[in-house]
N, C-alpha and C positions, 0 to 999 in steps of 0.2 A: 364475463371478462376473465381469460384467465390469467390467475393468481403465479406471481412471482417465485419461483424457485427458493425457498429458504437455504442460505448461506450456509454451507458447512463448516463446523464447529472447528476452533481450532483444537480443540482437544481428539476429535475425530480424527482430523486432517495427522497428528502428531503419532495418533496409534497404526492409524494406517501406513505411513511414511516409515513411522522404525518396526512396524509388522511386514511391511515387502521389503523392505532390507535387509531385514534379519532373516528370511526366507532366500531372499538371493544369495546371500551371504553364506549360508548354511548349506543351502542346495546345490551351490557353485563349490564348494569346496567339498561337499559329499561326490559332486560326478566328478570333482579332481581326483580325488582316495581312488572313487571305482575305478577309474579308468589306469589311474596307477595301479590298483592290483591287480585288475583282469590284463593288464600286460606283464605285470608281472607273471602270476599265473601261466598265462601260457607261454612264454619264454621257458617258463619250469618246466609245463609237459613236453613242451618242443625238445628240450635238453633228456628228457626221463624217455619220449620216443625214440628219438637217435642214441641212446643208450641199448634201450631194448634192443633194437634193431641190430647194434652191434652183435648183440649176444645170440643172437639168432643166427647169425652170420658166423661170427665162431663155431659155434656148437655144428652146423653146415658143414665148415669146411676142416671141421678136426675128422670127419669121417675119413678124409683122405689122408690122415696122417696113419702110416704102418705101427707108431709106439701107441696108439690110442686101443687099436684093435675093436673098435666098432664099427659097425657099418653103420650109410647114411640111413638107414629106417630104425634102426636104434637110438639114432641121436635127433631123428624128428620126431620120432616118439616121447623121446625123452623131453623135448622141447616141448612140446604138445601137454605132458601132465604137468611139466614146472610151471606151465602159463594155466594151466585150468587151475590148479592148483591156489595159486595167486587168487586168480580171477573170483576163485570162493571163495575170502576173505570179504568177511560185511564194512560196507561203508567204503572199498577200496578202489580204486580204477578200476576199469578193465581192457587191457592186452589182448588184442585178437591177430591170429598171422595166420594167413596162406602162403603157404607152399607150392608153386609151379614146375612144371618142369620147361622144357624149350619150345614145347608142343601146346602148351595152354595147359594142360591135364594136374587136375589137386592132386600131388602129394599127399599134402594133409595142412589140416585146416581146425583151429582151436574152434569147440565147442561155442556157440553165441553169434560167430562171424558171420554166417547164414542169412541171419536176421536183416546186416547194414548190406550184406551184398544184393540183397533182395531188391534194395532200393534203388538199383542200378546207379549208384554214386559211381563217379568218372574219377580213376585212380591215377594218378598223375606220373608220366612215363618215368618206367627204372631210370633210374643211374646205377653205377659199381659204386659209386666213393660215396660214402655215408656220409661224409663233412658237407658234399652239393646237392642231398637231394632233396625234391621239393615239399613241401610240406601242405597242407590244405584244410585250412576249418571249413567242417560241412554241419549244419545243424537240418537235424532228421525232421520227416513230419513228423514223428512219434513223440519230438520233444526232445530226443537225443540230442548231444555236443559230443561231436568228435574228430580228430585228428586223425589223417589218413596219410599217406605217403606210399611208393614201394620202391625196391631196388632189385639190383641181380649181380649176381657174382658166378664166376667159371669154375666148377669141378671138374673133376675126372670122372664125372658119369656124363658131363653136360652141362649147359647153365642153367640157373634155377631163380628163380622169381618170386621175392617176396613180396607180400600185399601185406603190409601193416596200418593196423586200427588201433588208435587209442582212446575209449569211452571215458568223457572226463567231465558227466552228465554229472554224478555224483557230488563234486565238486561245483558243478554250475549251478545246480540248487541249493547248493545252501550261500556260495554268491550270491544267489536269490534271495532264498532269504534274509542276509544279511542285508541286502540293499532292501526288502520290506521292513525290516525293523529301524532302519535308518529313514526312512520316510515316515513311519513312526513317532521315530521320536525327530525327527524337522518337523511334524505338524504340532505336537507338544512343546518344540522350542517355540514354534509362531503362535501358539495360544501363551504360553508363558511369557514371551517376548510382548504381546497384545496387551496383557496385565498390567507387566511392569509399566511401559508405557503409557498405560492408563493412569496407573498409582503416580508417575513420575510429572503426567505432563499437567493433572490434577493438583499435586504440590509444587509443579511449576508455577501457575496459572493462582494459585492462592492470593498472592501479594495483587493481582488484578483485579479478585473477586473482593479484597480488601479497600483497594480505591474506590472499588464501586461502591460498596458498602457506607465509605466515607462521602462518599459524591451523592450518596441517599439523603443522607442528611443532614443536605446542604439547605437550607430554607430563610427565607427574608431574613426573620428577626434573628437569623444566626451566622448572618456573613461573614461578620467581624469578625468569627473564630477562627483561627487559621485552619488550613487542612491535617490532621494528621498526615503526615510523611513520613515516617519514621522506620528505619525498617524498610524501604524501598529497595530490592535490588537497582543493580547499574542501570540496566537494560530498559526500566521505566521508569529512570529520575525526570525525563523529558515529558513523558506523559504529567508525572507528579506536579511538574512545572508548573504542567501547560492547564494542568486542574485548578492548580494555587494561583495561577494569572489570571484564568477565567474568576474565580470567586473574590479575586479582588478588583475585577473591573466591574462584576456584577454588585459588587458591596460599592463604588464609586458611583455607578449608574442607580442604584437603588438611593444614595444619599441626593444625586443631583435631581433625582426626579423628586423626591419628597422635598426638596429644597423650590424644585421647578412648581409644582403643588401648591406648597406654602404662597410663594412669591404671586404666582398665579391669583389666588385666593385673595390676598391682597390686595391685586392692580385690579381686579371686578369687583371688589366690594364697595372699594371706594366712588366710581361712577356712579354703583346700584346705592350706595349709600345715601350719594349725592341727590340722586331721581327718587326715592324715598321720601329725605328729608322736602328738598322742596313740592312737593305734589302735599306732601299731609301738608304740611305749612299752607300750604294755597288753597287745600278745602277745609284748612278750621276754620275759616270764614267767607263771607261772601266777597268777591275781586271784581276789580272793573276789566275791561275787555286790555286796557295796556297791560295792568299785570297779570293777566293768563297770558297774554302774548309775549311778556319775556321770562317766564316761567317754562314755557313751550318752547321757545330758545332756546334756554336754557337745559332743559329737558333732552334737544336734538343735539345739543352738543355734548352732551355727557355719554348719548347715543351711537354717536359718530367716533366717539374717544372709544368707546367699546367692538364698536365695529372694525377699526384701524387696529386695536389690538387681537381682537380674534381672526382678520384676515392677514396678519403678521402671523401668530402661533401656528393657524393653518398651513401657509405657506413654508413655515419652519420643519414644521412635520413631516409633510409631504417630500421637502428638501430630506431631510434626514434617513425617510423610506426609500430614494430615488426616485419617486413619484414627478419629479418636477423635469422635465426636457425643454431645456432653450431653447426658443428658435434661431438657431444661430444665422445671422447675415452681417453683409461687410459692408461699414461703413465709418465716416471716420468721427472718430469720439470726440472730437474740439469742437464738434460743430455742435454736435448735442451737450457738452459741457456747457458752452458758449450761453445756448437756451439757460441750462440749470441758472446760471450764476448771475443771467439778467432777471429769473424768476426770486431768488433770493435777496438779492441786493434791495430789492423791496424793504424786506425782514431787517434787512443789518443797516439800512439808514436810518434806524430807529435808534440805532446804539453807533450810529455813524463810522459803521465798521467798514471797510472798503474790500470787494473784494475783487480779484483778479483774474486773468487766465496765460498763460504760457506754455508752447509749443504744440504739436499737433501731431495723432498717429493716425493710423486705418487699424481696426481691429476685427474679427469674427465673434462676434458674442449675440448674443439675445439683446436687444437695443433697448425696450422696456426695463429690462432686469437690470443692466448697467445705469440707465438711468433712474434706477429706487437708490442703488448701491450708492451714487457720485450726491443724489440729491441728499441723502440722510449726511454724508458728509458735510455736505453744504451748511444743512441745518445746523448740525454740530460748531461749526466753524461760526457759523453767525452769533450764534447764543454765546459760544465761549471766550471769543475772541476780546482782547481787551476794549471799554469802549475806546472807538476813536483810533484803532489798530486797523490791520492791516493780514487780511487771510489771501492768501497766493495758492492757486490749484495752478499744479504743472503738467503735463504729459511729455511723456518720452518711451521712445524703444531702448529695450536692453535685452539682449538674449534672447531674442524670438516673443519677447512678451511685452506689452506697452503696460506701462507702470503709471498711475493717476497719485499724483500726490498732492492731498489737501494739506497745507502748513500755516499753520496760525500762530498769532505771537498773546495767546492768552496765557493765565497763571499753571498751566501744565497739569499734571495729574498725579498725584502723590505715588510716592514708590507701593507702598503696599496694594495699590487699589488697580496697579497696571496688572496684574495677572489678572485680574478678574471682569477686564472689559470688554470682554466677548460674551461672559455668561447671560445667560437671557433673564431679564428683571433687572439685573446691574447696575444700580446706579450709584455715582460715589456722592458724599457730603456736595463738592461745588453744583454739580451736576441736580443736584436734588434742588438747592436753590434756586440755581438760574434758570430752570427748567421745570416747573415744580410738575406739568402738564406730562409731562414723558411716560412714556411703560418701560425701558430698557431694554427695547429689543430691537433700537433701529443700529449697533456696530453685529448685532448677532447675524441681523438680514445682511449687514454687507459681508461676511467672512462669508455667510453660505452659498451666497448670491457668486461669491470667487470663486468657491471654489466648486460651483456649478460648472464654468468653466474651463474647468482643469487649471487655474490660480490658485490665488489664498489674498488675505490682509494681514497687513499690521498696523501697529501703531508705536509711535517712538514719540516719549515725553520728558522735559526736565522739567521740573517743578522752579516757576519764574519766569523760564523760558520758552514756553508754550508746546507744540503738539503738530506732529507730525502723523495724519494716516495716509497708508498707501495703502492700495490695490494691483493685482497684479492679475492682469487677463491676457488670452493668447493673443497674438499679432496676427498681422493680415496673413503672413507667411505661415502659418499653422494652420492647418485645414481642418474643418472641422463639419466639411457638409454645406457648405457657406454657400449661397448667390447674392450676390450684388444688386444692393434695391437702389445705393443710391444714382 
């Protein structure tokens, strides 16, 4: 099977992000500089060739001045050593001119220039006016960088045609190198820049490795502690929270299960105590066949109390995993009320409690599970009710939900004991009396039993004035998968 890709680290993720951006960053702004100097740069030889060129032109046309009294092979000549001359200077340009005459035919031609004409480079047509003529980077196969152009001007011997070179190769290698040393040091800023980023996203990341730390040891018998927080930057007070929320719903669930435990331990001891006590009782001596048989009775119903309570807990369980799926179908809940309350009125003519039924809905629920829900009601209602009172089960729609209200006019439920009559085991002082048989888990089965189907319950008590519980399940009009059985 293969294995899952392991998530990349945020501390990775952090060097890498400010390592190519410090590399963009760097590199984008180093081909800014280059390309600002090498324009620069050649702007400057462009301005230093048309200079030259001038002077070549001069030094030409002074031949034809009578006050100079040179001739033009004196002043090409001359021309000729002032550029070689240059030209052997270490480290400096180099200045190459041909001289033509109208015919094609060299005048004369600076020492070097040989070498780029060989290469049949295409000289870009004279002009006269030195301010228009064309200019042209050519980079040689040799490696060479250089700037070409030519012109022509009119003596009095004829026109004459200059071919100018400016070798500015010298200058373009150590641009080179310049821009190697600057790739250089960008690869020394991006390992430096890798570092800090390390070191920074490391003492970022601390105060997390800190939670954790704290989130280590976190264990049973230490819930109660609070979390250290302290020292939290901003950015994970929400984390901090949401750790201190977890450890105090885990330190609430850790109490109610060891409370659930206890209570537990309790409601089976007593049956088992019960089926104990009378079995030795009944073999410390020899019995007749009646009293094994209501011993054996006796026995089954202690059985049956055990049974009832562990297929209640199991059901709760499985409710709380989502394990439990209704079968939801529509049908109308007065009808099956109707049954409960003629099943119970058995119960309550004992205590000559009367009980009722009023109005009528169609609901989508699980029709069993409604009727566990409505019957435990019932029970409740019968047992508590004042003798010789009066319990009313109502139904009605309200908001897309049909609402079942059990209302009794027994002595109510003391203020302290209402938050706690949904807990499982729960049972208060009256409740313990009247009922001494109970486990305290039939108002747990009806809230889960609701809110199975997307409801809830409650219960509303004045002490004197008896007890109100309601349930609240979806309407016919809420769909829930539902078909119609009846």
């Amino acid at each position: 099977m293969r294995r899952a890709r392991e998530p990349i680290s945020i501390t990775t993720r952090i060097v890498v992000v400010s390592t190519v951006a410090s590399i963009a960053l760097l590199g984008g702004f180093g081909i800014f500089l280059d390309g600002l100097f090498s324009a620069y740069q050649r702007r400057q030889y462009r301005a230093a060739l048309s200079a030259r060129i001038q002077f070549v032109h001069a030094e030409i046309a002074s031949a034809d001045d009578p006050v100079t009294g040179d001739t033009e092979e004196e002043e090409i000549t001359e021309i000729r050593e002032v550029l070689e001359n240059q030209n052997g200077i270490e480290r400096a340009d180099r200045f190459y001119v041909q001289i033509l005459d109208a015919r094609g035919r060299s005048l004369m031609q600076v020492a070097g220039i040989e070498r780029i004409l060989r290469t049949g480079v295409a000289f870009p047509p004279p002009v006269a006016d030195v301010r228009t003529i064309e200019i042209r980077h050519v980079d040689l196969r040799d490696g060479s960088h250089v700037l070409i152009t030519s012109t022509r001007l009119a003596t009095s011997r004829g026109e004459r045609v200059v071919k100018a070179v400016l070798d500015w190769s010298v200058e373009e290698e150590a641009l080179e190198a310049l821009r190697r040393s600057a790739a250089a040091a960008l690869l020394l800023g991006a390992t430096l820049s890798a570092f800090a980023a390390s070191r920074i996203a490391r003492r970022a990341l601390l105060p997390v490795r800190q939670l954790a730390r704290a989130a280590d040891r976190i264990e049973a018998s230490r819930l109660a502690e609070p979390l250290e927080t302290s020292g939290t930057p901003r950015e994970l007070r929400e984390l901090a929270a949401s750790l201190a929320s977890m450890q105090r719903r885990l330190d609430e669930s850790f109490a109610r299960l060891s409370a659930f435990a206890s209570d537990l331990a309790h409601e089976l001891r007593t049956p088992l105590n019960n089926l104990m006590g009378e079995v030795s009782v009944t073999l410390s001596r020899p019995r007749s066949d009646d009293e094994y048989r209501d011993v054996l009775g006796s026995a089954l119903e202690e059985c049956r109390r055990l049974s009832r309570t562990i297929d209640s807990l199991l059901f709760l369980a499985r409710a709380d995993r989502g394990a439990v799926e209704p079968r939801a179908t529509e049908f109308d809940v007065a009808t099956e009320i109707a049954s409960l309350v003629e099943y119970y009125q058995v119960f309550a003519d004992e205590r000559r409690v009367r009980l009722t039924l009023e109005g009528s809905a169609r609901v989508v629920a699980d029709r069993d599970l409604v009727r566990q829900a409505v019957g435990n009601l019932l029970a409740n209602a019968a047992h508590y009710c004042r003798e010789g009172g009066l319990a009313v089960t109502s139904v009605r729609e309200e908001s897309g939900f049909v609402v079942i209200e059990v209302r009794d006019d027994g002595p109510g439920i003391a203020t302290g004991e209402r938050a706690h009559l949904f807990d499982r085991f729960f049972r208060g002082g009256d409740a313990r009396r009247a009922h001494p048989d109970g486990s305290g888990l039939g108002l747990s089965l009806v809230r889960s039993i609701a809110r199975l189907h997307g409801g809830d319950a409650e219960i509303e008590s004045v002490e004197g004035r008896g007890t109100v519980a309601r349930i609240r399940i979806p309407g016919a009009a809420v769909t829930m998968g539902a078909t119609s059985d009846d």
